[in-house]
C-alpha positions as YAML, in Angstrom:
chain: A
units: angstrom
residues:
- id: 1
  name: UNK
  ca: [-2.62, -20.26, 1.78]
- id: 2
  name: UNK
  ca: [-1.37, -16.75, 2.27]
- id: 3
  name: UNK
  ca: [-3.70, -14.22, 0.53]
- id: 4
  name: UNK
  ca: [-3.70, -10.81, 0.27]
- id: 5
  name: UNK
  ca: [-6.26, -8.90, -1.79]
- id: 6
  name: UNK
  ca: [-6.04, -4.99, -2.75]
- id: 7
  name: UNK
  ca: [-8.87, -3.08, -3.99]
- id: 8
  name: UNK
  ca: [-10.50, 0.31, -4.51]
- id: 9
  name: UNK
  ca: [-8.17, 1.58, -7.37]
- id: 10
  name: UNK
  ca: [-10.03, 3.19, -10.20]
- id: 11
  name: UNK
  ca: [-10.38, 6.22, -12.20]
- id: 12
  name: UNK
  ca: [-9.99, 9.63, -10.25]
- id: 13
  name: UNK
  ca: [-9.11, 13.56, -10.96]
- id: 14
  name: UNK
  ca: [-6.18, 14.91, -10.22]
- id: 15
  name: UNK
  ca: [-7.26, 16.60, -6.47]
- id: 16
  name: UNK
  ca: [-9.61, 13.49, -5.84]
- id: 17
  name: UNK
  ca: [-8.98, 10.73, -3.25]
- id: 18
  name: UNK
  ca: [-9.22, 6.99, -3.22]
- id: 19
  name: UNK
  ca: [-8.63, 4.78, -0.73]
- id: 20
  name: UNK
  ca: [-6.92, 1.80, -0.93]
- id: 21
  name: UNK
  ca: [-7.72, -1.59, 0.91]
- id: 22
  name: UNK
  ca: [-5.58, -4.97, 1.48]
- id: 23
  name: UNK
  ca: [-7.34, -7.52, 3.00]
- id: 24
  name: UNK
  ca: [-4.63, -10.36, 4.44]
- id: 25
  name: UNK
  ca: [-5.59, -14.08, 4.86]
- id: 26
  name: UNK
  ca: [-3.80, -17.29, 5.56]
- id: 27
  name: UNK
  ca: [-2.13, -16.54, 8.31]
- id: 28
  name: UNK
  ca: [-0.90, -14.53, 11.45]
- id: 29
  name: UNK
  ca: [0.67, -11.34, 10.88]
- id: 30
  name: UNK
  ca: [1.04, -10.32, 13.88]
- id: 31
  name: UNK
  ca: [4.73, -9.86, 13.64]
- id: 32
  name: UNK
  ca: [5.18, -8.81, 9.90]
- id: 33
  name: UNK
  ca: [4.98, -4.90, 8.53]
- id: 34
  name: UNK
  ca: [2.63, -4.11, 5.87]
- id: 35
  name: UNK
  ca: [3.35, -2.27, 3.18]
- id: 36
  name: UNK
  ca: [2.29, -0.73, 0.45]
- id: 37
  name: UNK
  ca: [4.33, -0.18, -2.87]
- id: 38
  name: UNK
  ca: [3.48, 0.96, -6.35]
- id: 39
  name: UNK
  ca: [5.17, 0.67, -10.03]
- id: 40
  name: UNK
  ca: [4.29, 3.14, -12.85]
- id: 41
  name: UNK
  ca: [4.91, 1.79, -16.42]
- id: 42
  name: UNK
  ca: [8.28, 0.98, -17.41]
- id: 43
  name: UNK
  ca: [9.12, 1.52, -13.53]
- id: 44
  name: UNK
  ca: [10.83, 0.08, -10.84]
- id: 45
  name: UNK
  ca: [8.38, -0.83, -7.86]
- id: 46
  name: UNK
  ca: [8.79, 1.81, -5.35]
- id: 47
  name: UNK
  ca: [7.79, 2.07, -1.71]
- id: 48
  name: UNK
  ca: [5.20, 4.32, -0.84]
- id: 49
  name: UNK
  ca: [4.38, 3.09, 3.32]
- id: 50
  name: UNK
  ca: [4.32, 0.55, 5.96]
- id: 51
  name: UNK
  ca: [2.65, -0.10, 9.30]
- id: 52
  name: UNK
  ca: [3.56, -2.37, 11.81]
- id: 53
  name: UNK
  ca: [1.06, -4.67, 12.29]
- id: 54
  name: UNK
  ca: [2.16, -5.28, 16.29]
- id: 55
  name: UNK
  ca: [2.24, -1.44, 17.16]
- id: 56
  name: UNK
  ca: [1.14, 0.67, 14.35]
- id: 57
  name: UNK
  ca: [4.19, 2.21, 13.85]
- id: 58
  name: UNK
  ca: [3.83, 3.85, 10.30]
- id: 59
  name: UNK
  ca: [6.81, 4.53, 7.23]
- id: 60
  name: UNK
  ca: [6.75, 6.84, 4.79]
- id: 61
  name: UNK
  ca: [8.19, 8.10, 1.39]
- id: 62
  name: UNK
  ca: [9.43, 11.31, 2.56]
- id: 63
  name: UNK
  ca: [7.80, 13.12, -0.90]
- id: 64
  name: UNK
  ca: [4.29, 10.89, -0.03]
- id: 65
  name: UNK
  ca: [4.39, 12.33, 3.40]
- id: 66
  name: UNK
  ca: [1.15, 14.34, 4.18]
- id: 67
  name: UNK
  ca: [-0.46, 13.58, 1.01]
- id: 68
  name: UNK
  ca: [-1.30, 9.37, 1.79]
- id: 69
  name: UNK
  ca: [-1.88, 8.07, 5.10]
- id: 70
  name: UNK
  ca: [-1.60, 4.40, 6.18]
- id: 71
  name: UNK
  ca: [-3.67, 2.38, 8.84]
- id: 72
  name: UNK
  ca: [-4.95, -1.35, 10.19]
- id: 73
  name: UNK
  ca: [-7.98, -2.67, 11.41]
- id: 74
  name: UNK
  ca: [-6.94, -5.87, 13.72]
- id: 75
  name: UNK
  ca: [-10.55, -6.76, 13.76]
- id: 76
  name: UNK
  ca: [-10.27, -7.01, 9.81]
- id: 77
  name: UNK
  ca: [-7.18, -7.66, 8.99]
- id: 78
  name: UNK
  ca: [-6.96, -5.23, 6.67]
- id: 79
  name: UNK
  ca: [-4.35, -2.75, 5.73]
- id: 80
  name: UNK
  ca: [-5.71, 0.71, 4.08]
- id: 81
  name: UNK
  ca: [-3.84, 3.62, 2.07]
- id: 82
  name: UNK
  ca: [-5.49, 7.20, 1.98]
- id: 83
  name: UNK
  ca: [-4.51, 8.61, -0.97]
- id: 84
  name: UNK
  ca: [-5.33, 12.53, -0.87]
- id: 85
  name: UNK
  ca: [-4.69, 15.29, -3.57]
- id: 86
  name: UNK
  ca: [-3.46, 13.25, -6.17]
- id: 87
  name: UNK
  ca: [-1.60, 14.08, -8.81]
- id: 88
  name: UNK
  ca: [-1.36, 12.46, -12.31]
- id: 89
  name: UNK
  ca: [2.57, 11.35, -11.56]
- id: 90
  name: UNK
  ca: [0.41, 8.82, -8.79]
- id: 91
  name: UNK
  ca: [-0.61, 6.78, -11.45]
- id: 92
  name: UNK
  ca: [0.79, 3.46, -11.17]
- id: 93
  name: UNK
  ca: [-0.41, 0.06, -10.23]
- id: 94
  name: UNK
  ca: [-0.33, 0.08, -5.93]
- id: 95
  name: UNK
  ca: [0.81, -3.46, -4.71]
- id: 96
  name: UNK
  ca: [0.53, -4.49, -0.72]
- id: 97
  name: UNK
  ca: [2.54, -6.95, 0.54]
- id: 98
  name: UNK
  ca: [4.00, -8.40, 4.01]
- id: 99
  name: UNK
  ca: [7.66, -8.80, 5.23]
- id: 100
  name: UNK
  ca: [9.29, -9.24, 8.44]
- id: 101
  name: UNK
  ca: [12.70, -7.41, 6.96]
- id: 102
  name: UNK
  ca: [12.96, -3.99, 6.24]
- id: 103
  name: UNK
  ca: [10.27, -1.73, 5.23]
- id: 104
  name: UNK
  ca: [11.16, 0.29, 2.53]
- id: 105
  name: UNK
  ca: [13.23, -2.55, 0.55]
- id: 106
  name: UNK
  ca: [10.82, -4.72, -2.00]
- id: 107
  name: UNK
  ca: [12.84, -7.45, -1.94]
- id: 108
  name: UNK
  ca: [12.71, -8.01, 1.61]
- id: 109
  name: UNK
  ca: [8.50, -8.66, 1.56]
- id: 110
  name: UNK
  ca: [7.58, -12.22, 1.62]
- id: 111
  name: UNK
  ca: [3.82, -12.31, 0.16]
- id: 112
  name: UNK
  ca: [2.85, -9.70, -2.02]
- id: 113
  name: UNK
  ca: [-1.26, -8.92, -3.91]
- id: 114
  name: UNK
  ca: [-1.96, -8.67, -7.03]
- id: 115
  name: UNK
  ca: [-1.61, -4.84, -7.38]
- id: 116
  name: UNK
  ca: [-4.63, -2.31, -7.68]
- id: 117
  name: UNK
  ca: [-4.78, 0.18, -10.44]
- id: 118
  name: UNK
  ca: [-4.60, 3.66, -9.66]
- id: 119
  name: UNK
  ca: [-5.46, 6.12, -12.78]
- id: 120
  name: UNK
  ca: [-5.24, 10.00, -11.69]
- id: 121
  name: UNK
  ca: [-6.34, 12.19, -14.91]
- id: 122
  name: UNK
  ca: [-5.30, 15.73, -15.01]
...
C-alpha cells in the first residue's frame, strides 16, 4: 500500500533549522507533485510547497519563500523541506502528501503522512 513517512520534526530555537524528510512507498510517483503542508492548533491545514516529482519544478507560499526550500532524491524517493530561520509562528504539525491536481489546494492530494511535529521556541 501507499506509504508515506515524515520525520525529523522536533524541538528547535527560534533562528535554528530542521529539516524535514518524506519518504514515499507503494507506488510510482512519477507523475504526482509532492507537497508539503502544515496545520497549527485550532488551524486550517495550509500549504507551505510542492515539487514535481517528473521535473523538479518547485511551489511556494509566497511569505515561506526564501526561508524553506524543497527538494527530491529519485534514488530515494524521498521528498525533503529545509526549514531555515524559524520563527515560533512555524510551529505546527508539517504533513507531506501526493496529488496529481493542483498544488497548493489540500483537498486535491490523494495520499497524505502522518504529520511531523515542528516546535520552534522563542
Amino acid at each position: 500500500q501507499v506509504q508515506l513517512v515524515e520525520s525529523g520534526g522536533g524541538l528547535v530555537q527560534a533562528g535554528g533549522s530542521l529539516r524535514l524528510s518524506c519518504a514515499a512507498s507503494g507506488r510510482t510517483f512519477s507523475s504526482y507533485t509532492m507537497g508539503w503542508f502544515r496545520q497549527a492548533p485550532g488551524k486550517e491545514r495550509d500549504f507551505v510547497a510542492a515539487i514535481r516529482w517528473s521535473d523538479g519544478t518547485t511551489y511556494y507560499k509566497d511569505s515561506l519563500k526564501g526561508r524553506f526550500t524543497i527538494s527530491r532524491d529519485n534514488a530515494k524517493n524521498t521528498v525533503y523541506l529545509q526549514l531555515n530561520s524559524l520563527k515560533p509562528e512555524d510551529t505546527a504539525v508539517y504533513y507531506c502528501g501526493a496529488t496529481t491536481g493542483v498544488p497548493g489546494w489540500r483537498y486535491s492530494y490523494d495520499y497524505w503522512g502522518q504529520g511531523t511535529q515542528v516546535t520552534v521556541s522563542s
